[in-house]
N, C-alpha and C positions, 0 to 999 in steps of 0.2 A: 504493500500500500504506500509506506515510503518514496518506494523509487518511482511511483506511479505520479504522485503529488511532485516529484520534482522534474519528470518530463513534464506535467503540465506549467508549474512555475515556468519552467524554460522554456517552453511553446508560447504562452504569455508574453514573457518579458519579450523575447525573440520579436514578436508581431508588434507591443507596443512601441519597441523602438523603431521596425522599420514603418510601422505608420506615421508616427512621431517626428521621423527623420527631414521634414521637409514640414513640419507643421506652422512655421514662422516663414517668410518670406517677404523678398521686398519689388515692387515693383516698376523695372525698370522703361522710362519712355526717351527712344533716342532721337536725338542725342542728348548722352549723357548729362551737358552744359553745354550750351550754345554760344561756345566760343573757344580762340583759340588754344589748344593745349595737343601738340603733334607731335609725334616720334616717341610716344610713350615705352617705357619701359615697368611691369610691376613685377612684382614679389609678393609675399608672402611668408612673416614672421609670426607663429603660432596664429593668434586671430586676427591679425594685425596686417595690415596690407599696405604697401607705401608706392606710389608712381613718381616717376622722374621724366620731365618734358622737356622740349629744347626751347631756347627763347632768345638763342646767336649774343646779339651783342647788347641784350637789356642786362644791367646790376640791380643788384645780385643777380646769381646766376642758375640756371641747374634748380628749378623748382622739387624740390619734395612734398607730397601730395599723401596725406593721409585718409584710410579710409577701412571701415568693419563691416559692411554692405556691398563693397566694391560699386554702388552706385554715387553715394556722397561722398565727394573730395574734398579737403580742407588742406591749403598750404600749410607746412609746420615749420619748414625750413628751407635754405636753398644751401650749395653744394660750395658756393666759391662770393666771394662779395665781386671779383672783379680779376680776371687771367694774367690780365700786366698790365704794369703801369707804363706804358710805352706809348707814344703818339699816337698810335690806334686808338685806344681806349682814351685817351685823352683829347680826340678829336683834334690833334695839330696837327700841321702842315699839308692839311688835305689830307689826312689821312685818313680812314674809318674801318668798321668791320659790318658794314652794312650786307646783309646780304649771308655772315661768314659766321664766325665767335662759333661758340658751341651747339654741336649737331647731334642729334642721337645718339644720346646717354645708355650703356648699358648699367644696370644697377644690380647688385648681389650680395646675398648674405653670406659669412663663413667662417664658420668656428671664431663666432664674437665680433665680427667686422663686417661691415658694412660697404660694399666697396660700386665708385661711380668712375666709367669707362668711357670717356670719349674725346676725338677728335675736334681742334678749332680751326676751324679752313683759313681762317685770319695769319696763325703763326704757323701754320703747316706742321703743326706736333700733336700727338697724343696726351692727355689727360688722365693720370689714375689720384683719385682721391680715395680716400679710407676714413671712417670714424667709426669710435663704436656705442655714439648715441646718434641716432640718425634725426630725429627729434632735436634737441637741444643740444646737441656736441659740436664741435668743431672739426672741420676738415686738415686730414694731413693731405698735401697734394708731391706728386711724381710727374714727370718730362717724359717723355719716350719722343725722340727726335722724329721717329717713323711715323707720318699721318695714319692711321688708318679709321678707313670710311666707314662708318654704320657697323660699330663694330661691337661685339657680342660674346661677352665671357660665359664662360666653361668649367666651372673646378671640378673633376673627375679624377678621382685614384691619387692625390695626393699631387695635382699636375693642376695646372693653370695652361689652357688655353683660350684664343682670340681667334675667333671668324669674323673674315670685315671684307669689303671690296664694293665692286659695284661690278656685273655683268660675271666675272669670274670673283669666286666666291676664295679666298685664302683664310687659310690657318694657320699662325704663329702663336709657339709655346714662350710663354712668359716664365720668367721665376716666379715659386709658388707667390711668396709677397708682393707680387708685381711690380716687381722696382726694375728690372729692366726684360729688356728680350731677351729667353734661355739661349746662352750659345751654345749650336751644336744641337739644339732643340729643333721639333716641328717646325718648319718654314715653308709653303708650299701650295698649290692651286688644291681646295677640298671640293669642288662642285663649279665646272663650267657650263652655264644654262646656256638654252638653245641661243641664236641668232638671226635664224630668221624668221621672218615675220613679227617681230618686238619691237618697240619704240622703246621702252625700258625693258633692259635685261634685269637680274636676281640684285636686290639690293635689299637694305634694313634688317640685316639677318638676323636673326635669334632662334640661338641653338640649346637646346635641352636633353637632356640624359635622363629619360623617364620609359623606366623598365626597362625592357631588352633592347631599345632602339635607341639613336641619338635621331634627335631631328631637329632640321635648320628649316625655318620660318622664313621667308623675302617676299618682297613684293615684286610680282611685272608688272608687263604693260603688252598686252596683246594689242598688235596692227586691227584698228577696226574693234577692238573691246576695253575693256575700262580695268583699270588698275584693277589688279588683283592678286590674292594672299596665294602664294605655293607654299606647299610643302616638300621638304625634301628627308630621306630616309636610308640609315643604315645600322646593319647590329653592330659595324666595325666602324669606329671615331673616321679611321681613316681609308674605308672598306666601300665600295661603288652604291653610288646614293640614286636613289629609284625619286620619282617626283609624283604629284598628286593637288589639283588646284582644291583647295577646302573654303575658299570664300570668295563668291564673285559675283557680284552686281551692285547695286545700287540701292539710296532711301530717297524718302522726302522730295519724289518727284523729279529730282536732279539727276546730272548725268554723269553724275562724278564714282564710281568707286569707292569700296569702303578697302582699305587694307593697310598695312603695317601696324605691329604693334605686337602686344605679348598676349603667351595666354597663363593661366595662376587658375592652382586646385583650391578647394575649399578644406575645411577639418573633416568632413564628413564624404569627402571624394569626387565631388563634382568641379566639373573646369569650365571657365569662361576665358573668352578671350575680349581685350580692350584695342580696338582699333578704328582708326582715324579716318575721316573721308574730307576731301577739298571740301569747300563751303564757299567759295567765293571772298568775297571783301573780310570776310569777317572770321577766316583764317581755316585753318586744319580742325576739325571738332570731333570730340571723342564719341564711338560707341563703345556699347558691347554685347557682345556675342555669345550664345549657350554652347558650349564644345561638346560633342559625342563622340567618343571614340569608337571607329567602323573601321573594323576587320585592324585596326591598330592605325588607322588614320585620324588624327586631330580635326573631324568634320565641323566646322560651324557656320552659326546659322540655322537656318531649317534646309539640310540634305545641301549645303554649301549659299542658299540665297537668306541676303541678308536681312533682319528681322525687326521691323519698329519698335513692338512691345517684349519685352524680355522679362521672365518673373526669374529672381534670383533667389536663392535659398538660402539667404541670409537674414536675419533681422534687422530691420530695419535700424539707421543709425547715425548718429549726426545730422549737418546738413555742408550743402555748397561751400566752401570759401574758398575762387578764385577768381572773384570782383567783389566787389561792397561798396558799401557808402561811408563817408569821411570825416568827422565834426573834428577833425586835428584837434581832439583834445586829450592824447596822450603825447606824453614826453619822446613817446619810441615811433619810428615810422612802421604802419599797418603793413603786414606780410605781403599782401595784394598788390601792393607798389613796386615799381621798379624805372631806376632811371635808364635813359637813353646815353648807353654809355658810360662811363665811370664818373661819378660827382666831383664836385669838386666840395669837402663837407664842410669847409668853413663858409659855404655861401650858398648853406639855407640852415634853417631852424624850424622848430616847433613848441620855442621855449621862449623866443626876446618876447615873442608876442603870442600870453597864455590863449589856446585856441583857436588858433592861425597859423597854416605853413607860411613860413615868408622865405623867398626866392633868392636870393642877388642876383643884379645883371650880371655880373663877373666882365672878364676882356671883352674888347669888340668882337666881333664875329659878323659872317655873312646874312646868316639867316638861321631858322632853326632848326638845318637838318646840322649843324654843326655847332651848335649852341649847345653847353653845356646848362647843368643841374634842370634838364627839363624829362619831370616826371608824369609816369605814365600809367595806367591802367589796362587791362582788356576791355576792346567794346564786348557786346554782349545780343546775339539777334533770338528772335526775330527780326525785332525792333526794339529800342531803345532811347533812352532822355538822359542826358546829362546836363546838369546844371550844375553852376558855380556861382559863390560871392567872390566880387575882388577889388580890394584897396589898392590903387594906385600911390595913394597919396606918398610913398614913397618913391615914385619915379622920377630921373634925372631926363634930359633933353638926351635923346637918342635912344631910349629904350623901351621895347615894346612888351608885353605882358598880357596872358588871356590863357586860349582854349586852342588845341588843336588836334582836329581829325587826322592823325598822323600812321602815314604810310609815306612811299615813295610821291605818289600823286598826294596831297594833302591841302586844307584849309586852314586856318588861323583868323578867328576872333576874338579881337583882343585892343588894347588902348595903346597907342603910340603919342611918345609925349616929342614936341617942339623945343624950339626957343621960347614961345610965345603962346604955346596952345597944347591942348588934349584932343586928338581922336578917336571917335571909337571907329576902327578900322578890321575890314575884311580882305586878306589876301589870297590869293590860291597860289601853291608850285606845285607843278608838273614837270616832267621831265624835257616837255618842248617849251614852258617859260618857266624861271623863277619869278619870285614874289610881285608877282602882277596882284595890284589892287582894282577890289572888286567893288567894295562901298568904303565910303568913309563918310562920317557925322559928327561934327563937331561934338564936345563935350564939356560942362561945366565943373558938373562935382567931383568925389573920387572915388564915390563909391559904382560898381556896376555890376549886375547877375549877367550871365552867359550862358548859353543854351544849344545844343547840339541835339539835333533828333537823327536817330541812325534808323533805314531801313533796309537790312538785308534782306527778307522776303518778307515781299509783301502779304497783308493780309487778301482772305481769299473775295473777290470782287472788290479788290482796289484798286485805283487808277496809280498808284504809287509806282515807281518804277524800283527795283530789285539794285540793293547796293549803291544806297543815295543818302547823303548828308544833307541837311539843311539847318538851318542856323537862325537863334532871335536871340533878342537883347532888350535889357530891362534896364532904367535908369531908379527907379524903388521898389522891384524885385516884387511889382502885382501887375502893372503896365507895362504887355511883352511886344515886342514890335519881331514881327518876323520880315526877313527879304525874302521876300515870297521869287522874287524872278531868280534866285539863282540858288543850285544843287550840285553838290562835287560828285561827282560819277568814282566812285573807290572803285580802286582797283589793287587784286592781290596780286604784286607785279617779284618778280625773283631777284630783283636789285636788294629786296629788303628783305621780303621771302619768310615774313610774318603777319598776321592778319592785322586790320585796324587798330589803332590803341587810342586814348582819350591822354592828350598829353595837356600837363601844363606845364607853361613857358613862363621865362622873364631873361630876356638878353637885350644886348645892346650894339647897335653897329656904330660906336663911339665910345669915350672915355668915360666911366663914372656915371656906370646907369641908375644906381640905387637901388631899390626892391621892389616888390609886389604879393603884398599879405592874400591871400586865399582863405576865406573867412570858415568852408565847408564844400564835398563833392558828393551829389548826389547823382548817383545813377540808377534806373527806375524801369521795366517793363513797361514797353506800350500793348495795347489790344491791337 
């Protein structure tokens, strides 16, 4: 009778938990955030999930992205404040890292450390960082002279390996600590994908050692189809890899591709995969994907097509943070922020004037794709509102200060001060004119609200055109005047090779610009 009551106990318990096993869930609607975050790399640390995204040449650098739902992200940290202090990063002599700075991060956990892998196309070297609080710690950072592209760590058997390339796929052995490249180690082509018929051959690789297989992840580009995920397979690290396309098509009406990116198991055994599709103006935007594995292929999607609604089997947890709103009323800049380029920190504060960022012009400069301390935000679509308060009263003659929809193509609304007078002044640069003035309006007081409405897609029977800025202004922040005749056509252009950002400015093309207090940033979902 005993043994009778404990098969039942056990038949019991057995069924409560595999019913049980999925009894919490969250559910996911993609995109994940509707803005940019591309080139992702996640992990998983016991319940603990952390992604890494690229973001070139914004400081800090190397976002770290926390999350227990694998739907809600929250920055915690980022990897690096700034690569070098070299005229690149410091925007002299013409120089910049537009377009370049850091690419596709791989990220991995290992025996206590924490380690971030990638390339900056600006100094042509490799990046390895290490910490062992990924959260709150600081980074040790390593040089490897050797670029390599889109590149993909591996610890297996007490060995440190790197898959990276672009069309021909290589693998080079590292010292375990990755301080430099194993001499006499792995060096050499692990997987050359086809050539014809591709616009993009095998690139973004991520490679996994899960169960009896090794498999590398990359993205193509089929002639005549749309980006998409391959997979590639072997039981041998270095043994002939067989391929397998696991995610291909498209969301959200667009023609864009969903692919690159990683996939991460759950406690309980299930895997998802987090990957990026174009979006337009409004940058690289994250899904994610249900993983099934068929016949020992990483299938995602539903049977490889990509999926709007996703329920994930996790509890629900946290929320978003990678935008917000701003009332500058702590002493520490919000994790959300990052400048264009390396600061310069003695010329801004959050402290001479309690609840108010205030800018300096700093040196002359041309304009403000070269302007330094000008801070930035993600835009955010469908659509979106930004507003600002902003005290001039500290501006010299030659310095301009405000709002700008910043990309390659971009706008700027903002007050430009004379010998003799205040503007409130609208410019656009493009890559066929710089700072061609659009409006300007005389100005009396110093105080003034600024206004940015973003539409990446439009709402459904809207006359609104897809990927359009427009811009109003407020002289007491109730009484808004829009330019109704004019809208900056964004465009996500590869010079810069980052979606929109909401930046604020304050430079000067003259000596001794003085400041520009920014009283609060609000950004806001439209219908």
């Amino acid at each position: 009778m005993k043994r009778i009551c404990m098969i039942a106990l056990a038949l019991t318990t057995a069924f409560c938990l595999s019913s049980c096993k999925h009894s919490y869930s969250t559910q996911a609607v993609n995109p994940l955030t509707y803005t940019d975050i591309p080139d992702n790399d996640v992990i998983r640390v016991g319940d603990d999930y952390y992604m890494v995204s690229t973001t070139m040449y914004y400081c800090p650098g190397a976002p770290i992205m926390h999350s227990r739902d694998l739907v809600h992200w929250s920055i915690v940290n980022y990897v690096y404040d700034c690569l070098e202090d070299d005229d690149v990063y410091n925007l002299r002599n013409g120089r910049n890292a537009y377009g370049k700075g850091q690419w596709a991060t791989s990220l991995r956990y290992e025996n206590g450390l924490y380690y971030a892998f990638f390339i900056a196309n600006d100094q042509r070297k490799t990046y390895i960082y290490t910490t062992d609080d990924i959260e709150n710690g600081t980074w040790k950072r390593n040089v490897i002279e050797r670029p390599m592209h889109d590149a993909s760590m591996l610890f297996d058997n007490g060995r440190l390996y790197v898959v990276w390339g672009n069309g021909d796929l290589h693998i080079t052995e590292l010292e375990p600590d990755a301080s430099a490249i194993k001499e006499g180690g792995v060096d050499q082509i692990l997987i050359s994908s086809p050539k014809e018929g591709y616009i993009l051959r095998a690139e973004g690789a991520h490679i996994y050692h899960i169960g009896d297989w090794y498999y590398v992840l990359e993205i193509d580009w089929p002639a005549g189809g749309v980006r998409t995920e391959t997979c590639w397979r072997s039981r041998e690290l270095l043994g002939e890899y067989e391929s397998k396309v696991v995610l291909q098509g498209t969301l959200g009406g667009r023609g864009d591709g969903i692919a690159q990116g990683a996939i991460v198991d759950t406690p309980a055994g299930d895997w998802y995969a987090i990957m990026f599709q174009d979006h337009g103006a409004v940058g690289r935007i994250p899904t994610i994907q249900p993983v099934e594995w068929v016949d020992g292929w990483p299938i995602m999607g539903d049977n490889t097509v990509p999926m709007e609604e996703v329920t994930v089997a996790l509890a629900p947890y946290g929320k978003d943070y990678v935008w917000d709103n701003d009332e500058f009323s702590s002493d520490k800049l919000a994790l959300v922020w990052q400048w264009n380029h390396k600061p310069v920190d003695a010329q801004w504060s959050l402290t001479e004037r309690s609840g108010w960022m205030r800018i300096y012009a700093g040196e002359p400069v041309t304009g403000i794709a070269d302007a330094r301390n000008t801070l930035t935000q993600r835009t955010v679509g469908p659509r979106s509102r930004v507003e600002v308060k902003l005290d001039v009263s500290g501006l010299n003659p030659g310095a301009r200060a405000g709002i700008s929809a910043f990309q390659s193509s971009n706008l700027c609304l903002g007050v430009e001060v004379t010998d003799d007078a205040k503007e409130l002044v609208l410019r656009e640069n493009s890559r066929m004119e710089k700072d061609k003035e659009v409006y300007a309006i005389p100005m009396n007081g110093d105080d003034v609200w600024l206004r940015i409405d973003y539409c990446f897609t439009p709402a459904e029977g809207s006359e609104d055109e897809a990927n359009t800025a427009r811009v109003s202004y407020s002289f007491d922040g109730e009484n808004w005047t829009s330019i109704d005749d004019y809208s900056l056509k964004m465009r996500f252009t590869l010079d810069y090779f980052t979606g929109y950002r909401t930046a604020l400015y304050c430079y000067s093309v003259s000596d001794n610009g003085g400041y520009a207090d920014f009283d609060y940033f609000h950004q806001t979902l439209l219908d």
